[in-house]
N, C-alpha and C positions, 0 to 999 in steps of 0.2 A: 713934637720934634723927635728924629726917631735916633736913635743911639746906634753907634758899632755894636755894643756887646745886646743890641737888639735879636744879631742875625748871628748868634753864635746858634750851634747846638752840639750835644755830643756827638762825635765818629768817631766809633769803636774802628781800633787800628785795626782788625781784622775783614773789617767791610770794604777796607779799603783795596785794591784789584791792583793785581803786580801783574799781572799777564792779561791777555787777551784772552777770551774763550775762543773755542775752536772754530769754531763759524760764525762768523760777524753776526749774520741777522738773527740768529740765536740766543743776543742776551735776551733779558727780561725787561718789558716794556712796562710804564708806571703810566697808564693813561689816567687825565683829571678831565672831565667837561664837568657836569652838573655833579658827578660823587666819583669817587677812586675805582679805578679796573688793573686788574692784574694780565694780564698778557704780554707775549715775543714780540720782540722786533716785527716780524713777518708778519703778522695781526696788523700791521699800522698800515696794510693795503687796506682794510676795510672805513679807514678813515678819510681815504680820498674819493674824491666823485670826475667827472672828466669836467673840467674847465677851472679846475685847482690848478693852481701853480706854485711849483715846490722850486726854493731859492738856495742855490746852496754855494759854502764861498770854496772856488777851487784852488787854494793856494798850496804850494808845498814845503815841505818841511827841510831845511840846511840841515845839513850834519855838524851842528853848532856849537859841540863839547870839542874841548881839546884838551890833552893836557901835556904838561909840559915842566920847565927847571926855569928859577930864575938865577941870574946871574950869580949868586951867593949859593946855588947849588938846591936851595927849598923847594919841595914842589910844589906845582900851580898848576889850577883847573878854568882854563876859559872860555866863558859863556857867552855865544853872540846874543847880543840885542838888536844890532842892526849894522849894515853894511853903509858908510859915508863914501864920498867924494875923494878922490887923491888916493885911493889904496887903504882907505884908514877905514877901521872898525870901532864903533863902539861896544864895547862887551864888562861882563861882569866878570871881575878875579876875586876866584876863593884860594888864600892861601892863609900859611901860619899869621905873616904879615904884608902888611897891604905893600905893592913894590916901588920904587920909588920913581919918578919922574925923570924922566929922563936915560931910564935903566935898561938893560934886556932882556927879554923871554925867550928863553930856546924850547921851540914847540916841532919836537921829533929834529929834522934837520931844517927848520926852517926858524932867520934868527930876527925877531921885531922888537920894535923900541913903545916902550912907554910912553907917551907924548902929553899925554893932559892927562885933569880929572874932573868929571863932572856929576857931583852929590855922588851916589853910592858905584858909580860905573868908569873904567877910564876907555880911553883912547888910544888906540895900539895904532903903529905904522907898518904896514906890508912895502915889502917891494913889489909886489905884484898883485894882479883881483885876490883879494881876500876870501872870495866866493870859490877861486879855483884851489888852494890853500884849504881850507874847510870842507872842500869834496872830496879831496885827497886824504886828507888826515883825520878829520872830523866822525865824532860817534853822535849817534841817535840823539837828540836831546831831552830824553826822559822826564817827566817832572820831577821839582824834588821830593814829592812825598813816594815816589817808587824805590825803593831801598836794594837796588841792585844793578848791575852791569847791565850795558846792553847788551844786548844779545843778536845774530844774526835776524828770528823770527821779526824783531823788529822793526829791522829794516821794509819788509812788507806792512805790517801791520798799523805801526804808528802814522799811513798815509793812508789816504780815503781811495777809494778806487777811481774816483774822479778827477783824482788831483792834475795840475796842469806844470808840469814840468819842467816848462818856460818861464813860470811863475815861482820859480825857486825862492822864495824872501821870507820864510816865518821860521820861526825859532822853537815854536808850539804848533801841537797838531790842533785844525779845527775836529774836535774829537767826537761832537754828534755824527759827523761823518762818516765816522769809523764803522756803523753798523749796519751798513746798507752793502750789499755786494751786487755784482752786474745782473745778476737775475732778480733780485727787489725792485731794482732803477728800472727794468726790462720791462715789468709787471706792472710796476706803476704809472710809467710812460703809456703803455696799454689801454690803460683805461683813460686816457686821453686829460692824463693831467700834463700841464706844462711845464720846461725844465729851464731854470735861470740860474747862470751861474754870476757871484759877484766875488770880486778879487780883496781880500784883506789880509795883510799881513800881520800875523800874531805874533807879540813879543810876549818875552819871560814875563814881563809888567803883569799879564795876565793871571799871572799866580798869586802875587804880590796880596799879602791880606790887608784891609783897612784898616789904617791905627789912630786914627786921630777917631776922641769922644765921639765926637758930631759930625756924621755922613757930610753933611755938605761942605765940612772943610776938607774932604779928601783932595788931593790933587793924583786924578784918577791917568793911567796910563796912557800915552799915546801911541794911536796905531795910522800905518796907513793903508787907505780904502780907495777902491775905484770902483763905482756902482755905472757899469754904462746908460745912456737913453733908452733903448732897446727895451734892459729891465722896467725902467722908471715908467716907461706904456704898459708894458704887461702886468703888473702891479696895480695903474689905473686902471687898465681893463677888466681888469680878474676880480678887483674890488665892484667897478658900473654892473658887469654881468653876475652879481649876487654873490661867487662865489670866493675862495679862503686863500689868500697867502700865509704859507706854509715856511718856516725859516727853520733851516738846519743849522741850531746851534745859537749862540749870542755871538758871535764877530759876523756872521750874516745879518742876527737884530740888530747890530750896533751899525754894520754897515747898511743898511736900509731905511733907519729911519734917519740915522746923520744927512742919506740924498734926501729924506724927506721933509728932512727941517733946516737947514745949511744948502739944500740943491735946489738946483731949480725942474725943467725936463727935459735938459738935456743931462741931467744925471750930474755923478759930485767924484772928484776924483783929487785926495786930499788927506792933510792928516786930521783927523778926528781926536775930539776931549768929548765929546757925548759920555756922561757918567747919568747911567740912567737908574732911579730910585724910587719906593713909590711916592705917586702922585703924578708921577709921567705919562703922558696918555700917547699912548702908541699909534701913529698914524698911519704904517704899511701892516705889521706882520699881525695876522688871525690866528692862527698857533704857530709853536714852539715844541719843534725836535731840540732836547736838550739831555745832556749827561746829569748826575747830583755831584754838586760844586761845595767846596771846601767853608768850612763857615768864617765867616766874616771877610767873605772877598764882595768884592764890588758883582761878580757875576751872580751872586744869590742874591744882590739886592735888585739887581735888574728882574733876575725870577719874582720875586716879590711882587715888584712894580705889575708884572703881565698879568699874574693872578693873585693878586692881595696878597698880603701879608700874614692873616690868619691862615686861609689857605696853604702857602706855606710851609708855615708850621709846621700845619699837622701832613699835606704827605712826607714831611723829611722824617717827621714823628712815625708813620706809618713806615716808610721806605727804610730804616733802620730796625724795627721792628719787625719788619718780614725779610730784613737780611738782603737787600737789595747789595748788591756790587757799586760802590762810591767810585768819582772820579774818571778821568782818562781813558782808563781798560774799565771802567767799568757797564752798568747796567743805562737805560736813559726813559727818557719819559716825554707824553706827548702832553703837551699844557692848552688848552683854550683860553683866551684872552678874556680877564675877568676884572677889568680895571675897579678897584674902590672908588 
């Protein structure tokens, strides 16, 4: 039975990446197949072959910070989690104290009401799309472990160069993303690997660490995912013709295998509880473009699950030890699919 404090490890706070480096495909690349390699991003051309197909989820990023006064004058910081129905948002408020039901937040000159609470999040009321509200006034939504403002560079950087704009609904960057720029996608394309995009929206949930003892009583975050038909052939195909689906990031693995186990083919388009851990046998994705993730989040236990648990281990053992860049801005790594 495998425990939370299974998938702790140490992350020395200076590993941790508050910026972006200057050229995307320039971090440093942690390849695993059969033993550990150290190489760049730009190295991860020599991983693909032509009738590969690389999946990546094109969502983009709200400007989902706000902050703001509540009615008694305290300040308030609010965090979208999702955009509802009737104008209403669900989001997170950090303030001195939590505000009351019923009460108001004045966010710049815009004035909404409290309306509910549901476990650690409430429910605001807009007069108007809460989206157009959030694009107007809204900063970068940072994670919390980056310890400072945002900044304009951000506004570039925090979004993948694929991102689809109409697809505006995530509160988090899919952040394997971040290190491919138009000439790697160009290169790779090239060599006649194939290109699928699938639609997931990231919530904050995604940060969220696991706190209960025992993994499988987590009640793991919900997100929503649209995986079309289209992908769900090319997946089957790319698997019949021998060669490797490729997933940039875990909200691509998570949306991938939720159409593969919850979909049928014409694809799954829906909210997803897929909490994936090992002993889960992965039925789309053959590697894993992934960032190194916070310990004891549900996303290190999905890494787990792809390559065993020992495995693991030792590159997070390895990848702090050579100083790798943790997280978000940080470094990422290519995984081969090594189920226990």
């Amino acid at each position: 039975l495998m425990k939370t404090s299974d998938f702790n490890y140490h992350l020395p706070e200076e590993l941790i990446a508050n910026y972006p480096l200057e050229k995307r495909s320039l971090s440093r690349l942690l390849v695993f197949q059969d033993e550990i390699k150290h190489m760049y991003f730009k190295d991860i051309l020599k991983y693909f072959e032509e009738g590969d197909l690389l999946v990546v989820n094109n969502t983009s990023v709200i400007p989902a910070r706000i902050f703001g006064q509540k009615e008694s004058g305290g300040s308030v910081e609010v965090m979208l989690e999702r955009i509802m129905d009737d104008n209403k948002a669900l989001v997170q408020i950090r303030s001195g104290r939590s505000p009351k039901i019923g009460s108001y937040l004045y966010l710049e000159s815009y004035k909404v009401k409290c309306i509910d609470r549901k476990g650690n999040f409430f429910i605001i009321q807009f007069d108007r799309a809460p989206l157009e509200i959030f694009n107007q006034i809204g900063h970068v939504p940072l994670p919390p472990y980056i310890k400072r403002e945002d900044e304009q560079l951000d506004k570039d950087r925090y979004a993948t160069v694929y991102e689809d704009k109409k697809l505006q609904e995530s509160v988090a960057a899919p952040t394997a993303g971040l290190h491919f720029d138009k000439e790697l996608l160009d290169s790779i394309k090239k060599l006649g690997v194939k290109f699928a995009t699938i639609n997931l929206s990231v919530g904050a949930g995604t940060f969220q660490p696991v706190k209960v003892e025992n993994i499988k009583d987590h009640d793991i975050h919900e997100e929503y995912l649209e995986v079309q038909k289209d992908v769900v052939e090319l997946v089957n195909q790319t698997k019949k013709s021998g060669k490797k689906v490729f997933a940039v990031g875990t909200t691509a693995t998570r949306a991938l295998e939720t159409a593969f186990t919850y979909g049928d083919e014409n694809g799954y388009a829906g909210y997803t509880k897929l909490f994936i851990y090992p002993g889960y046998k992965f039925k789309a994705v053959d590697r894993l473009i992934t960032n190194f993730h916070l310990p004891q989040s549900s996303l290190l236990m999905l890494v787990s699950a792809f390559i065993g648990y020992d495995n693991m281990r030792h590159i997070y053992k390895t990848a702090v030890d050579k100083k790798y860049r943790f997280l978000s801005y940080g470094d990422a790594m290519l995984l081969e699919k090594n189920e226990i």
